[in-house]
Backbone as CSV, one residue per row, in Angstrom:
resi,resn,N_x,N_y,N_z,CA_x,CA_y,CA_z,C_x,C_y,C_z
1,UNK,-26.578,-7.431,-2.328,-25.523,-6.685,-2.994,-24.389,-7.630,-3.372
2,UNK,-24.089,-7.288,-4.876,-22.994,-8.310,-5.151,-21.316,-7.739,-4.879
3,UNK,-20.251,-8.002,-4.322,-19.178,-7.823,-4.154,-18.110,-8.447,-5.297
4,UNK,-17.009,-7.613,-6.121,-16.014,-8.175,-6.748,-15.037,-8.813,-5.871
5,UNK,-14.641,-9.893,-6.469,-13.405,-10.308,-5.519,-12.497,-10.902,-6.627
6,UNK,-11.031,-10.522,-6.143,-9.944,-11.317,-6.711,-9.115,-12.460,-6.070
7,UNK,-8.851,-13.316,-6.489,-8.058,-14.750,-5.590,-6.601,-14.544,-5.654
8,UNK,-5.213,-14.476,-5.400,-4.262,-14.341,-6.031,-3.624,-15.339,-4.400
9,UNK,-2.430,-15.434,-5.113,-1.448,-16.812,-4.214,-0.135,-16.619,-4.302
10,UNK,0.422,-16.450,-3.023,1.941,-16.235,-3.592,3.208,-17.651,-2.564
11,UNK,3.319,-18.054,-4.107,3.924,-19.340,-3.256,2.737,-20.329,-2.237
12,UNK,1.865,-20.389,-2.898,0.734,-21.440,-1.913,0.021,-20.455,-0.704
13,UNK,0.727,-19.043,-0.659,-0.025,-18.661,0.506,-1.622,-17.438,-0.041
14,UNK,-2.338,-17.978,-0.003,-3.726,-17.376,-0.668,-4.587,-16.294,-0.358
15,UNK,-4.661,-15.377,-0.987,-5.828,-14.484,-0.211,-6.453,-13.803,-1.297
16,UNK,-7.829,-13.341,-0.390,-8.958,-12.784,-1.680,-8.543,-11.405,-0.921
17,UNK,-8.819,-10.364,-2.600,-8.271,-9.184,-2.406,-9.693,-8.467,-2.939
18,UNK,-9.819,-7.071,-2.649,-10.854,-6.424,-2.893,-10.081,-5.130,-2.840
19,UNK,-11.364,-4.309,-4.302,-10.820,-2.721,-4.300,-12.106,-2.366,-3.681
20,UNK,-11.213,-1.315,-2.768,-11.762,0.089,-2.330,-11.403,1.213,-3.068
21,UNK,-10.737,1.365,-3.744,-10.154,2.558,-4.070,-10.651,3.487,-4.415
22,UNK,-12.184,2.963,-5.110,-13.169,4.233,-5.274,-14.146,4.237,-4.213
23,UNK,-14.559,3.465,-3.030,-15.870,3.981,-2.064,-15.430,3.798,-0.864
24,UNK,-13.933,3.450,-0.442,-13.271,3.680,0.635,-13.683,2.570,1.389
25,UNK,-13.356,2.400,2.407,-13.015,1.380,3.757,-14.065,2.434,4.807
26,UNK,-15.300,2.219,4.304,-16.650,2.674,5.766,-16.325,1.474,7.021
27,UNK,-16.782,0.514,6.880,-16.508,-0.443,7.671,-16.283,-1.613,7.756
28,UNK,-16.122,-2.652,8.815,-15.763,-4.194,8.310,-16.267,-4.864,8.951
29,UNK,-16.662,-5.736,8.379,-17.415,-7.026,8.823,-16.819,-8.506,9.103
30,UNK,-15.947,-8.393,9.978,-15.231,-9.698,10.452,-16.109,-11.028,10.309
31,UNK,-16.883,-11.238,10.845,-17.712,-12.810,11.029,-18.096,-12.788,9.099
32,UNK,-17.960,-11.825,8.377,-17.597,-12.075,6.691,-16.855,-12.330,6.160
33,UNK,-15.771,-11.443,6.849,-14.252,-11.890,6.112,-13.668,-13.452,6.811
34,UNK,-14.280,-13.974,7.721,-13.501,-14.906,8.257,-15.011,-16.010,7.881
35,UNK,-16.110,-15.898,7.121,-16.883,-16.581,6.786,-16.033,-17.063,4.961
36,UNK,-15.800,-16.139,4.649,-15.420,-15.734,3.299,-13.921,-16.558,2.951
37,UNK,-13.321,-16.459,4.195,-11.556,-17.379,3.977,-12.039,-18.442,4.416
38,UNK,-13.456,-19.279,5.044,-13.306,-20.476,5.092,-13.237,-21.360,3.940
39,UNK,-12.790,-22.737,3.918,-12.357,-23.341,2.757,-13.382,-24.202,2.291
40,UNK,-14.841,-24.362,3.290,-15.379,-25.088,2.916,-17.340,-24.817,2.857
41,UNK,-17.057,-23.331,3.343,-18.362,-22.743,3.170,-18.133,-21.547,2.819
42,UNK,-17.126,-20.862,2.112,-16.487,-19.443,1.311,-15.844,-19.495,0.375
43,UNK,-14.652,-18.823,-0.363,-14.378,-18.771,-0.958,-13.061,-19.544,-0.690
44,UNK,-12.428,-19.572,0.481,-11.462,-20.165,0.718,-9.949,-19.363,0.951
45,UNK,-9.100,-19.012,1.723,-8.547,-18.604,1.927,-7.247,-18.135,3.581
46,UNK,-6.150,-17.829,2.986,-5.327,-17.476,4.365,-5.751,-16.272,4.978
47,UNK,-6.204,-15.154,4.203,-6.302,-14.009,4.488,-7.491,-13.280,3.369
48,UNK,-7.492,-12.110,4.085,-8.245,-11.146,3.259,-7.708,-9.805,3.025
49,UNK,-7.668,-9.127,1.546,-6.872,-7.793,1.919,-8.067,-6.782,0.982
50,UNK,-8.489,-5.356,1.305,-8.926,-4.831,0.814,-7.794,-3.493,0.452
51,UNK,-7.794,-3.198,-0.353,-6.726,-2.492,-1.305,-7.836,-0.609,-1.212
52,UNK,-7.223,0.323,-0.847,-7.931,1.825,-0.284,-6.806,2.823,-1.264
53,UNK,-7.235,3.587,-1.413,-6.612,5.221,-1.663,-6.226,5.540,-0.439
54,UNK,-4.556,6.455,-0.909,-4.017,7.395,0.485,-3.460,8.402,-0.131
55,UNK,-3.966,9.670,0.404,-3.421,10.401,-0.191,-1.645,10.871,-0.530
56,UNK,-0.960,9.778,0.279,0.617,10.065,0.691,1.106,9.244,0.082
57,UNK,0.608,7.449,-0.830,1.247,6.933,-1.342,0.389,6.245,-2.295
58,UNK,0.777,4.673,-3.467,0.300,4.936,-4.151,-0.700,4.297,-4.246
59,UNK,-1.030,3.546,-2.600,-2.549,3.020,-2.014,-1.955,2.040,-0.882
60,UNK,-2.790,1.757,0.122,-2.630,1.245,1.576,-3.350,-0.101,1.683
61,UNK,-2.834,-1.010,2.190,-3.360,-2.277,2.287,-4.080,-2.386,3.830
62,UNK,-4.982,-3.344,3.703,-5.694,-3.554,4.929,-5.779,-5.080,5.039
63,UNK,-4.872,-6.165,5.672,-4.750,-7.611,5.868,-5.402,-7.903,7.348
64,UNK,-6.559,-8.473,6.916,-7.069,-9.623,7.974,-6.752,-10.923,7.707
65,UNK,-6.829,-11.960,9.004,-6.694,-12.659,8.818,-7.465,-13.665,8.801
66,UNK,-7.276,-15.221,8.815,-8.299,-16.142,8.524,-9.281,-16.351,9.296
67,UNK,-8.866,-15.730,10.501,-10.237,-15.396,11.587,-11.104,-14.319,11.509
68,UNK,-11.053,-13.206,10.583,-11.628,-12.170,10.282,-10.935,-10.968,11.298
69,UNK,-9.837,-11.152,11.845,-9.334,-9.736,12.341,-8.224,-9.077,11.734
70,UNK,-8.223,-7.824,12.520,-7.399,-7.534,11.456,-5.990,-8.058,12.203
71,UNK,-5.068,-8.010,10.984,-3.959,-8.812,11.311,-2.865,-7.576,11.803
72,UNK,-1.636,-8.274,11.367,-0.262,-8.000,10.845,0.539,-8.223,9.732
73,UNK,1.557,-7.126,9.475,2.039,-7.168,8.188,1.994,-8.899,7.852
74,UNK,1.470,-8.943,6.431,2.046,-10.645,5.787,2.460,-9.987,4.382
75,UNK,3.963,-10.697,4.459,4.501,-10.603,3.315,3.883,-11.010,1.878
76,UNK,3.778,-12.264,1.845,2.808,-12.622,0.547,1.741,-12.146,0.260
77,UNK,1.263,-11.228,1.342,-0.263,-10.396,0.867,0.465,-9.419,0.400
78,UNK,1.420,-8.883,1.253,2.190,-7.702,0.467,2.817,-7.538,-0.892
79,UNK,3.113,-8.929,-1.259,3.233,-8.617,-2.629,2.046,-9.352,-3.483
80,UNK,1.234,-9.871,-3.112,0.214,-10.240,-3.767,-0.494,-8.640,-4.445
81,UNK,-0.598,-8.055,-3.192,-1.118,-6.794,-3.575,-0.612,-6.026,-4.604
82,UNK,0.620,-5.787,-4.469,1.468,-4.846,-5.464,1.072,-5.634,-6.214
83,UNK,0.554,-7.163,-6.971,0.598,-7.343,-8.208,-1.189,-7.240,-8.547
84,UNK,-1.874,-6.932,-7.306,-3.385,-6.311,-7.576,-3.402,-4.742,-7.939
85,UNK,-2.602,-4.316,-7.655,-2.549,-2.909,-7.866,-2.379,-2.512,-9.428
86,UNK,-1.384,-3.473,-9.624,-0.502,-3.264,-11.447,-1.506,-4.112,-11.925
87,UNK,-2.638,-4.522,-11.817,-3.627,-5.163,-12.469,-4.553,-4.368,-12.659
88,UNK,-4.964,-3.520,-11.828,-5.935,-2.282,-11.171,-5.573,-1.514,-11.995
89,UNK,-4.189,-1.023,-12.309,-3.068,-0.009,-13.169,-3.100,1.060,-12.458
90,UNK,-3.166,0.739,-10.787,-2.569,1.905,-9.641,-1.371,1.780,-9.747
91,UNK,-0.528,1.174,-10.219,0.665,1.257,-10.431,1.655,0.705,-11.718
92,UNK,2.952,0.797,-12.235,3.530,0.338,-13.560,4.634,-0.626,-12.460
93,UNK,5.536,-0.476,-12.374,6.929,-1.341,-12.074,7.226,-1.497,-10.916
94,UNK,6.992,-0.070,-10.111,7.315,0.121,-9.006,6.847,0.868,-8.188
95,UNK,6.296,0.831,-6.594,5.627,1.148,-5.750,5.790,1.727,-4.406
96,UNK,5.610,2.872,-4.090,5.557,2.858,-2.623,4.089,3.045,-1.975
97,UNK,3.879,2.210,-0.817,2.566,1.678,-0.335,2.608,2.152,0.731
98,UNK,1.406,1.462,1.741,1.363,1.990,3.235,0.861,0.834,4.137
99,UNK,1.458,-0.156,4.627,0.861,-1.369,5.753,0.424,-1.204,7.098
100,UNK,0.591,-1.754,7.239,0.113,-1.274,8.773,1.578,-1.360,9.736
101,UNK,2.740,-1.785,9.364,3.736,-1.888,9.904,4.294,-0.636,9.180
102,UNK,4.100,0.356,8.519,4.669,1.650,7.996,4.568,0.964,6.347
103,UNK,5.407,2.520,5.932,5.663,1.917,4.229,6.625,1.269,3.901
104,UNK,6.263,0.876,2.650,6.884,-0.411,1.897,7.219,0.081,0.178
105,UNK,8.707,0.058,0.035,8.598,-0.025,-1.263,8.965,-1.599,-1.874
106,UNK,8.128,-1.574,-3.232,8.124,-3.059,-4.159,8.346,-2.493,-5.697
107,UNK,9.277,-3.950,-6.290,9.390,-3.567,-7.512,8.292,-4.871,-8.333
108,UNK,7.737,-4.661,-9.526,7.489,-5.223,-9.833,7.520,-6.068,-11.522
109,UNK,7.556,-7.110,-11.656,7.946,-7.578,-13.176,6.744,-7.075,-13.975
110,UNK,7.292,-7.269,-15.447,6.515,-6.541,-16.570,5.521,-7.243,-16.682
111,UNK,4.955,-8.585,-16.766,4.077,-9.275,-16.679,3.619,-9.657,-15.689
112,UNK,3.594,-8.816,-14.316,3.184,-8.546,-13.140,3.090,-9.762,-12.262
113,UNK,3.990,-11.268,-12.401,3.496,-12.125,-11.851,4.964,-12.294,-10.683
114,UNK,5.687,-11.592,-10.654,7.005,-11.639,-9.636,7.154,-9.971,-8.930
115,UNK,7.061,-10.399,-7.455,7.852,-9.078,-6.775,8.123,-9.278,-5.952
116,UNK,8.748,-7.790,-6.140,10.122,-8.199,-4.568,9.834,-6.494,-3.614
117,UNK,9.505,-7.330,-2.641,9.108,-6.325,-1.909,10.261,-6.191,-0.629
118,UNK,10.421,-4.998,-0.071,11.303,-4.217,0.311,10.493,-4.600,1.989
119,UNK,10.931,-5.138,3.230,10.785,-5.280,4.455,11.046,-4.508,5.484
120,UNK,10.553,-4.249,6.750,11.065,-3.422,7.754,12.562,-3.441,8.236
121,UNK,13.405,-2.946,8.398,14.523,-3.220,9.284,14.560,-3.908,10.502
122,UNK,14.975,-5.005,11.114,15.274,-5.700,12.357,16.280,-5.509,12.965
123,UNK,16.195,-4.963,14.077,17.850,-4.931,14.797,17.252,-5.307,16.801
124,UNK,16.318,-6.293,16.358,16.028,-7.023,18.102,15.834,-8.294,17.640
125,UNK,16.673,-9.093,18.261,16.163,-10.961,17.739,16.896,-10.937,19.001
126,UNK,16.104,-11.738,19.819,16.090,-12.371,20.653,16.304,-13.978,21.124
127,UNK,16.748,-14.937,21.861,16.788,-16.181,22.116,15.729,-16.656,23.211
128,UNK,14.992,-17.633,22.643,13.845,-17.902,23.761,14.950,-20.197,23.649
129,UNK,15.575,-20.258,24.786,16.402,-21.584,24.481,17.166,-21.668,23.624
130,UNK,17.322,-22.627,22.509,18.138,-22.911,20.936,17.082,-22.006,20.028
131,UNK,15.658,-21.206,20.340,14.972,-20.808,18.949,15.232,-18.748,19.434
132,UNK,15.288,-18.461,18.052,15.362,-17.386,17.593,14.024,-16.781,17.800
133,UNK,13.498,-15.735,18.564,12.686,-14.928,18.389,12.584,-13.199,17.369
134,UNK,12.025,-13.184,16.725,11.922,-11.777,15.879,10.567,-11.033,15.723
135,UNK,10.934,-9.692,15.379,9.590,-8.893,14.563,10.158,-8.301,13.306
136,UNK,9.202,-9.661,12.164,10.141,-8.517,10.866,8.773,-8.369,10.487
137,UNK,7.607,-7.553,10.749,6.203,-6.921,10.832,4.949,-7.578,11.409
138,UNK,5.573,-8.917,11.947,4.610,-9.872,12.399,5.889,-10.621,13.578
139,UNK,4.866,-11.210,14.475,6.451,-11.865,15.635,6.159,-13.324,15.097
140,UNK,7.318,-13.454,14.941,8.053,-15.009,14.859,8.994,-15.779,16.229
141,UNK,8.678,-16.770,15.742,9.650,-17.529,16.472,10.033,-18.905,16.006
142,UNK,11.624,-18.796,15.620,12.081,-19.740,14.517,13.032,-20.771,15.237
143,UNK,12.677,-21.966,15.271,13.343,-23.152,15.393,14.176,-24.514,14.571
144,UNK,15.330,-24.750,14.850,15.741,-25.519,13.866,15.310,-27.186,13.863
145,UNK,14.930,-27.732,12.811,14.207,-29.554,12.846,14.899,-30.078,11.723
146,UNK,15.549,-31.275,12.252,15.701,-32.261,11.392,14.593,-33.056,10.855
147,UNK,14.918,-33.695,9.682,13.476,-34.080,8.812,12.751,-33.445,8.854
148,UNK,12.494,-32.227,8.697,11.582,-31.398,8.948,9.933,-31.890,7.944
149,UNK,10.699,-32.500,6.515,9.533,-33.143,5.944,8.617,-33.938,7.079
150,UNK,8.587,-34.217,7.821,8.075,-35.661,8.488,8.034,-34.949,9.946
151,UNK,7.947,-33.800,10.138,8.225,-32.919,11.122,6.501,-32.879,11.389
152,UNK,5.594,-32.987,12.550,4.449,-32.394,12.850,4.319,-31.319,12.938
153,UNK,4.211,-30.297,12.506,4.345,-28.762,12.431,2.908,-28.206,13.243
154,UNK,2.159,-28.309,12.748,0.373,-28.377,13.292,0.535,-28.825,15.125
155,UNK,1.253,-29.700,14.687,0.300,-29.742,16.504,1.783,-29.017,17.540
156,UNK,3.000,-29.509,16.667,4.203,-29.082,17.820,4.251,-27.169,17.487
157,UNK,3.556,-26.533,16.060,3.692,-25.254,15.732,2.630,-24.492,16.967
158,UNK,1.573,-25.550,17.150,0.182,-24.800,18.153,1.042,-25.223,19.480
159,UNK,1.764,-25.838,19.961,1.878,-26.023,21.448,3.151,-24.776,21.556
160,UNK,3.850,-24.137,20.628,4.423,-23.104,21.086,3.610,-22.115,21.066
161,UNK,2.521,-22.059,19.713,2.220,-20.300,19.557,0.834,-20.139,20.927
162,UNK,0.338,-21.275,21.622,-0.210,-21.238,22.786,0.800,-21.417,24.271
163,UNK,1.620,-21.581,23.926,2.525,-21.504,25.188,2.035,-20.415,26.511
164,UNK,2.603,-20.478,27.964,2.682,-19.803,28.805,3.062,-18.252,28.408
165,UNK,4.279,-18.386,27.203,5.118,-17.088,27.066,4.454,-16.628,25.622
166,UNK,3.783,-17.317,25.231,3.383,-16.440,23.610,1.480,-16.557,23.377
167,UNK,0.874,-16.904,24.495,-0.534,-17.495,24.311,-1.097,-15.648,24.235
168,UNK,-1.093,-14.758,24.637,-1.622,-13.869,24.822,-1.719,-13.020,23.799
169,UNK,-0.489,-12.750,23.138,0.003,-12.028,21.945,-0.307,-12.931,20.284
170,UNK,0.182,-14.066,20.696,-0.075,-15.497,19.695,1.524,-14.680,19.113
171,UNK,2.029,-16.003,18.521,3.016,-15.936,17.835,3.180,-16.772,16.414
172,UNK,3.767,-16.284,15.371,3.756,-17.431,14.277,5.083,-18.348,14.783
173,UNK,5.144,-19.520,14.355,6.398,-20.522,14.841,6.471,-21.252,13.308
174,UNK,8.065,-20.803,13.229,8.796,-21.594,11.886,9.364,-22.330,12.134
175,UNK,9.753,-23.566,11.557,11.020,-24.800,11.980,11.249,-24.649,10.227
176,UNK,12.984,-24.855,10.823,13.742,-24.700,9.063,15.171,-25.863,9.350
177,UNK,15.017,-26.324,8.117,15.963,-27.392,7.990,16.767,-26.885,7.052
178,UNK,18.026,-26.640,7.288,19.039,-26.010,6.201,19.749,-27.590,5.157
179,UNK,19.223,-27.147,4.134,20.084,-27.772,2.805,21.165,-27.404,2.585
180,UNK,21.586,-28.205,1.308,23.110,-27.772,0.343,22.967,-26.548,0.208
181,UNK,21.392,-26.087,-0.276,22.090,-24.363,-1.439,20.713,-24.051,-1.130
182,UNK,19.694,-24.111,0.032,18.530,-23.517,0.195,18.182,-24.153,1.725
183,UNK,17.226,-23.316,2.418,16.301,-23.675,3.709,14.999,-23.734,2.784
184,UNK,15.026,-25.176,4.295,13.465,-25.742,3.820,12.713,-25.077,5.292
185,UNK,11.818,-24.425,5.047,11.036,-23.928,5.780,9.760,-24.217,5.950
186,UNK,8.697,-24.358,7.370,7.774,-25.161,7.272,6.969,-23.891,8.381
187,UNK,5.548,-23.402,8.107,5.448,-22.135,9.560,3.950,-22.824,9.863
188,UNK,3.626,-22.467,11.141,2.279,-22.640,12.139,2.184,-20.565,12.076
189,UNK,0.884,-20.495,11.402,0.548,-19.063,11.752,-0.804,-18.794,12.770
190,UNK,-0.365,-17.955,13.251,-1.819,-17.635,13.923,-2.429,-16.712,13.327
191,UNK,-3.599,-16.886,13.629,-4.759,-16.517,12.400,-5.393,-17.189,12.022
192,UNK,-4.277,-17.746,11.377,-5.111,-18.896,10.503,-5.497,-20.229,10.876
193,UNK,-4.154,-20.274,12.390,-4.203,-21.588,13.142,-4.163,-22.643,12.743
194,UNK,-3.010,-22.875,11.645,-3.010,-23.524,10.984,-1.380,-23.873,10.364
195,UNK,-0.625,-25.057,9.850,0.410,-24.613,8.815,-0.068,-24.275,7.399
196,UNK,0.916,-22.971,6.760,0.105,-22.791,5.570,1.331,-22.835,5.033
197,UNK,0.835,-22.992,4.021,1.943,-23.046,2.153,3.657,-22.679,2.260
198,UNK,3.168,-20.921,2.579,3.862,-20.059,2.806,3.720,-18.870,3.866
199,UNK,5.071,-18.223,4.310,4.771,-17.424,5.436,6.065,-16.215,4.869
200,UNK,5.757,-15.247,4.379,6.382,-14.360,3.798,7.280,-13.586,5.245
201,UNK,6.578,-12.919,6.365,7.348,-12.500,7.474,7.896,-13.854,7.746
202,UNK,7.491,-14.984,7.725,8.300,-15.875,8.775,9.661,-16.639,7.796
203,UNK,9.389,-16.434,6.339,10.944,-16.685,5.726,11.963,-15.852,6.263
204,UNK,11.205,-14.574,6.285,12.009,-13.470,6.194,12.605,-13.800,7.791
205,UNK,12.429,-13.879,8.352,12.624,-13.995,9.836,13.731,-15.181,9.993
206,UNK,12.972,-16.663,9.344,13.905,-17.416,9.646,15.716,-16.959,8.616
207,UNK,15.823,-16.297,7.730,17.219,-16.184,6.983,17.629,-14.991,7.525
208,UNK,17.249,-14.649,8.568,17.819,-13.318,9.248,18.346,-14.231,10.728
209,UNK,17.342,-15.028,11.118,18.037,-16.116,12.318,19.345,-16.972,11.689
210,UNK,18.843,-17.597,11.032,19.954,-18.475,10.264,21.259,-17.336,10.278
211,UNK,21.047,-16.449,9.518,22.371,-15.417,9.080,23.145,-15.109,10.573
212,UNK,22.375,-14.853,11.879,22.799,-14.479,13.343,23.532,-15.893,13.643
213,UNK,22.600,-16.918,13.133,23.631,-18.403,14.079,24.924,-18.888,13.674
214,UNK,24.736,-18.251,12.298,25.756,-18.772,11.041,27.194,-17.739,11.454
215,UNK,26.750,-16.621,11.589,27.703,-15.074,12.282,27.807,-14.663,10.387
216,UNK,26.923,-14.609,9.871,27.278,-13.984,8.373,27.004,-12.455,8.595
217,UNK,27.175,-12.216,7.852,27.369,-10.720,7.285,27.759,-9.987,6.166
218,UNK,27.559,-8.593,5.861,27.567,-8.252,4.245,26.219,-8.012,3.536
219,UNK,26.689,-8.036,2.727,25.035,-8.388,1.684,24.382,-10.427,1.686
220,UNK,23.788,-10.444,2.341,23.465,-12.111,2.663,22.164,-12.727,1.345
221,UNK,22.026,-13.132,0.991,21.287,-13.955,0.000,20.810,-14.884,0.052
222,UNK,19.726,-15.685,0.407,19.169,-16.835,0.782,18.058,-17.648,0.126
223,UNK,18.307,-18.593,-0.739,16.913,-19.220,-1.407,16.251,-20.096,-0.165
224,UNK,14.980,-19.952,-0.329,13.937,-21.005,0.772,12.757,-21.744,-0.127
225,UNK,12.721,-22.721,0.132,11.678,-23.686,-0.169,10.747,-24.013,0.748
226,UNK,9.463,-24.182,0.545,8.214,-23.904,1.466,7.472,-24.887,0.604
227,UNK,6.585,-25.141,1.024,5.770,-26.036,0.661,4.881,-25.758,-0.488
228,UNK,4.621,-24.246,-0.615,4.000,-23.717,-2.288,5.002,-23.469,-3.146
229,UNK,6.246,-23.732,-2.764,7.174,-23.126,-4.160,8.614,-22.301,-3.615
230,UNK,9.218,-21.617,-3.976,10.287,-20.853,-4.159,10.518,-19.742,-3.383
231,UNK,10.962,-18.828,-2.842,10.864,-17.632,-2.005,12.796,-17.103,-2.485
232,UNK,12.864,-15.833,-2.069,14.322,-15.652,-2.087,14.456,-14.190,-1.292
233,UNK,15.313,-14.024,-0.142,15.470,-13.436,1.161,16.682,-12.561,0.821
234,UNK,16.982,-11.442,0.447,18.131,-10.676,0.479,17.956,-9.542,1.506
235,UNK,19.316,-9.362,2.407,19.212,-8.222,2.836,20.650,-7.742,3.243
236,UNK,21.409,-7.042,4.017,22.654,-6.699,4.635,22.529,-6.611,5.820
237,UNK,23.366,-6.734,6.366,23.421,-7.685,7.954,25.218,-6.811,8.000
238,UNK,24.930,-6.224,9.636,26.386,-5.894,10.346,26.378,-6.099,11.654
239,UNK,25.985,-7.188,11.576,25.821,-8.162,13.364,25.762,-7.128,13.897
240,UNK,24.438,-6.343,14.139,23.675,-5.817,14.983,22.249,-5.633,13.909
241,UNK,22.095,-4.991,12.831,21.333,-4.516,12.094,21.056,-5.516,11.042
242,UNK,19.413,-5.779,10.506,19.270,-6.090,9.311,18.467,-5.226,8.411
243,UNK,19.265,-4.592,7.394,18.768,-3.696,6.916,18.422,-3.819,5.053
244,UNK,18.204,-2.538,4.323,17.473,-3.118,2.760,17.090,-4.489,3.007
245,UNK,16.347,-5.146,3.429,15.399,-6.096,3.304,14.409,-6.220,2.265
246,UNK,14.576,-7.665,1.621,13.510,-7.798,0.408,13.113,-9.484,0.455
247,UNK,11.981,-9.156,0.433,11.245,-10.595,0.404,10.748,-10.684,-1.099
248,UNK,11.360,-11.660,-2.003,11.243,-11.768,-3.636,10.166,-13.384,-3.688
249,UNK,9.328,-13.529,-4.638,8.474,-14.211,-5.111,7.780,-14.040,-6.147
250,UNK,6.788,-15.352,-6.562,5.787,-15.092,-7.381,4.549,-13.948,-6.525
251,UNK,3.660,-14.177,-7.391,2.304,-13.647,-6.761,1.383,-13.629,-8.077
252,UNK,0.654,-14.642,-7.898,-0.025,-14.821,-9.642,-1.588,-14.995,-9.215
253,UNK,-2.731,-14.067,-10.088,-3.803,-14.422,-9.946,-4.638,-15.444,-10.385
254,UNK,-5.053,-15.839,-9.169,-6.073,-17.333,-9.767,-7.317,-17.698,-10.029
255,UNK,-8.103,-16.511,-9.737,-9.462,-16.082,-10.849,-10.183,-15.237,-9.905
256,UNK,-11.096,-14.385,-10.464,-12.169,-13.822,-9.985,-13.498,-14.032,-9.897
257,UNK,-14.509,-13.101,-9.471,-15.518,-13.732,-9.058,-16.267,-12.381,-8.019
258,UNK,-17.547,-13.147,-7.851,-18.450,-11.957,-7.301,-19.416,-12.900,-5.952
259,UNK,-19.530,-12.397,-4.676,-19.970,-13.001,-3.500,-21.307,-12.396,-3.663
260,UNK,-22.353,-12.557,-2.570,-23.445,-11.463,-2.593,-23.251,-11.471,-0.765
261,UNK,-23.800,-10.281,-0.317,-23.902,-10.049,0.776,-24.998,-9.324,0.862
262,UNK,-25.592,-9.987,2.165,-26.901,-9.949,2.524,-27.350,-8.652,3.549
């Protein structure tokens, strides 16, 4: 049996997307989906998302990750999707969806290659030492590095997210180096066990830490640079609450294609 698949990338962070929308989500085959994101005997990939009908919104995402389980909210799948959907023409501009961290509304551009998707509220960040712990739909834990270019991320990102205090749960771990007029951000995810491109919860996470160390507040605004490209973090902050949250990016498709499964 042959399977459609779509590739799409947002900011370097990659995943193959698939419709359900007409024969539904029967079941899943992990040792596929995590055969399927390998890079060197699959198609290649961070993640996998299969895209379903709900009857309450205007369709529900399902994100595994590069190991074939199922995950937690990821931002860049989240808007990768909204721009699979307006490709699909389940949707025109704007969206309300269903994740697995609750719903999500996203707006999206006319030539469907930018959105800005709307995030959970945070009002628990925690201090584990000098690093910031959070859940903005996935747990983070954000640390600050000088040179962060030249920073080992891979092996010092795996000796936290295996730690004594985070080995059980796994944690993603960001290190961010603040610039003139942007954070450079660098993440270790689990899942994928790996540093990747981009980490859509873990921007979001680190400019909500930054905003707590900084004592900002108001409407806060934050450009980040990542290793695939551009990101931009708005939300309002009243030193306790972070609330309207939006994680803004590209999300552009990078071709399709058909697997067979046996």
């Amino acid at each position: 049996m042959k399977i459609n698949f779509f590739k799409y990338q947002g900011a370097g962070n990659d995943f193959i997307l698939i419709d359900h929308t007409k024969d539904g989500l029967n079941t899943v085959d992990n040792k596929l989906i995590a055969n399927l994101c390998d890079r060197r005997f699959g198609i290649g990939a961070d993640g996998l998302m299969y895209i379903t009908s709900h009857n309450k919104f205007d369709f529900e995402m399902h994100y595994f990750n590069a190991d074939g389980k199922l995950g937690s909210m990821c931002g860049n799948g989240g808007r990768c999707i909204v721009a699979f959907a307006k490709h699909l023409r389940i949707i025109d501009k704007e969206t309300n969806f269903l994740a697995v961290d609750g719903p999500h509304f996203a707006r999206i551009s006319e030539n469907g290659e930018w959105v800005d998707l709307q995030m959970i509220n945070v009002d628990d960040v925690k201090l584990d030492n000098d690093a910031f712990v959070l859940n903005t739909g996935s747990p983070h834990y954000v640390a600050f590095k000088d040179n962060l270019k030249n920073f080992d991320v891979f092996a010092e990102g795996k000796k936290i997210r295996y730690n004594e205090t985070y080995s059980k749960e796994g944690i993603n771990v960001n290190f961010v180096e603040e610039q003139r007029d942007h954070l450079f951000v660098r993440t270790y995810e689990r899942g994928v066990e790996d540093e990747t491109y981009a980490c859509g919860t873990g921007v979001t996470a680190v400019a909500m830490a930054v905003a707590k160390h900084k004592k900002q507040s108001g409407h806060v605004k934050t450009d980040i640079k990542v290793l695939g490209g551009d990101l931009k973090i708005e939300f309002d902050y009243n030193d306790e609450k972070f609330s309207n949250v939006f994680l803004c990016g590209p999300a552009k498709l990078v071709f399709e294609g058909e697997f067979n499964v046996r």
